[in-house]
C-alpha positions as CSV (number, residue, x, y, z in Angstrom):
1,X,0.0,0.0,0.0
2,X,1.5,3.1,-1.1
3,X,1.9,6.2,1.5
4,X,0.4,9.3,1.2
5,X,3.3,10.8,-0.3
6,X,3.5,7.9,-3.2
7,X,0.2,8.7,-4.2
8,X,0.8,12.3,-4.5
9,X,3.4,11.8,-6.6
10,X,1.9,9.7,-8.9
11,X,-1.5,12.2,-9.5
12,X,1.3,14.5,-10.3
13,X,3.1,12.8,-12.7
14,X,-0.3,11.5,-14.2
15,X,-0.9,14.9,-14.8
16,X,2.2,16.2,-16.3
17,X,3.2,13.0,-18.0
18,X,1.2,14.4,-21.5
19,X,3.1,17.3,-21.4
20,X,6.5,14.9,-21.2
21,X,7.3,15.7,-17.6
22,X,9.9,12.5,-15.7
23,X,8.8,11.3,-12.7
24,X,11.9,13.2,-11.1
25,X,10.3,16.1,-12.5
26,X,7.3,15.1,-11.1
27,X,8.7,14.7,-7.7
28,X,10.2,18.0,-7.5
29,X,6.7,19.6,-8.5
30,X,4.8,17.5,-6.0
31,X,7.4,18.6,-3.5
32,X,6.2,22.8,-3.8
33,X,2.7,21.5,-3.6
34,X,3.0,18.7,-0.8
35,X,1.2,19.6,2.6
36,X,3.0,17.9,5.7
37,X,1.3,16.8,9.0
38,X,-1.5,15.4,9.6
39,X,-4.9,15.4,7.0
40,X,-4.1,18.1,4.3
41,X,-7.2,19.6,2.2
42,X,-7.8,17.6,-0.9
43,X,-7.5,20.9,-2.9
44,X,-4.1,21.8,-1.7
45,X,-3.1,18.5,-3.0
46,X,-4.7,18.4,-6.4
47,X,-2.9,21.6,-7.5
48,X,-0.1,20.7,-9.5
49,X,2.1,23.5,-11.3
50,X,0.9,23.8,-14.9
51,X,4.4,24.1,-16.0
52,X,7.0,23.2,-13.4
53,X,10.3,23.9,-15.2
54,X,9.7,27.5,-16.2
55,X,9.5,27.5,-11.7
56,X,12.5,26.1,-12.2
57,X,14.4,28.7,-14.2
58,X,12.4,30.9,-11.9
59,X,14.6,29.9,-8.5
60,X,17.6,31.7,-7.0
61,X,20.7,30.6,-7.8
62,X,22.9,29.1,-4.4
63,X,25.0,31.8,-3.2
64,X,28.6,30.6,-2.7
65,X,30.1,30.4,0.7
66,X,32.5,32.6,2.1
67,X,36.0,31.9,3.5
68,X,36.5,32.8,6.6
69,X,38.9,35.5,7.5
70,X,42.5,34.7,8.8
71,X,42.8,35.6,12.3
72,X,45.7,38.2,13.1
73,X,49.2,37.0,13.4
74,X,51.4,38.3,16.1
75,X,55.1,38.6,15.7
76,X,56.5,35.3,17.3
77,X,53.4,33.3,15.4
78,X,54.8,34.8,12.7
79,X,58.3,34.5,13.3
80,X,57.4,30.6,14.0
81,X,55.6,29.9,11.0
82,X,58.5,31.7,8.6
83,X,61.2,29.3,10.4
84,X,63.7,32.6,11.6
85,X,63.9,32.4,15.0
86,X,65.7,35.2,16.9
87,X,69.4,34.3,17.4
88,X,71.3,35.8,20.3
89,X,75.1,36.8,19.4
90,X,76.1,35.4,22.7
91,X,75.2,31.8,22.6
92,X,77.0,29.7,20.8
93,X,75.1,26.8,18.2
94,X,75.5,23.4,20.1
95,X,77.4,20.7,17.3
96,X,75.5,18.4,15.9
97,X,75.7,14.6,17.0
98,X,76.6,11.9,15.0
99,X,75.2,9.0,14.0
100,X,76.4,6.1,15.5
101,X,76.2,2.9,13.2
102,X,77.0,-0.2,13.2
103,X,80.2,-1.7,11.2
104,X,79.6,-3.7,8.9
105,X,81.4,-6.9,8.8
């Protein structure tokens, strides 16, 4: 037994299907006119959009989200990220350790 939605689809599509409308088509129609809840008026439910893809054309386009904004950088953030970090002319670099491997035999 088909639900309540099912059947609205399908008086829909029975409608538009002389005029060559899909059934996707059809679904998107029945979707503007679809009442939700409980008992909706028959009336409300019979009205199907004479031409549903001029409503189409007829929609907004999607605006695009924004990126959000970089958050202020302080000096030593900065200083950080660029790899140069403040050198004082007093300490001397430590040496670098070796590698200790084995011998081969």
């Amino acid at each position: 037994m088909p639900s309540a939605w099912v059947k609205h689809v399908q008086s829909v599509y029975a409608k538009g299907k002389s005029k060559g409308m899909s059934y996707k088509q059809a679904m998107v129609a029945a979707k503007k006119t679809w009442k939700k809840g409980g008992k909706a008026s028959k009336a409300s439910k019979k009205e199907a959009p004479e031409d549903p893809v001029e409503e189409e054309d007829a929609e907004k386009p999607k605006k695009r989200r924004r990126r959000k904004k970089k958050a202020p950088v302080s000096e030593k953030q900065e200083q950080k990220q660029s790899g140069k970090f403040p050198v004082d002319e007093n300490v001397e670099p430590k040496a670098k350790r070796r590698r200790l491997r084995p011998k081969k035999l």
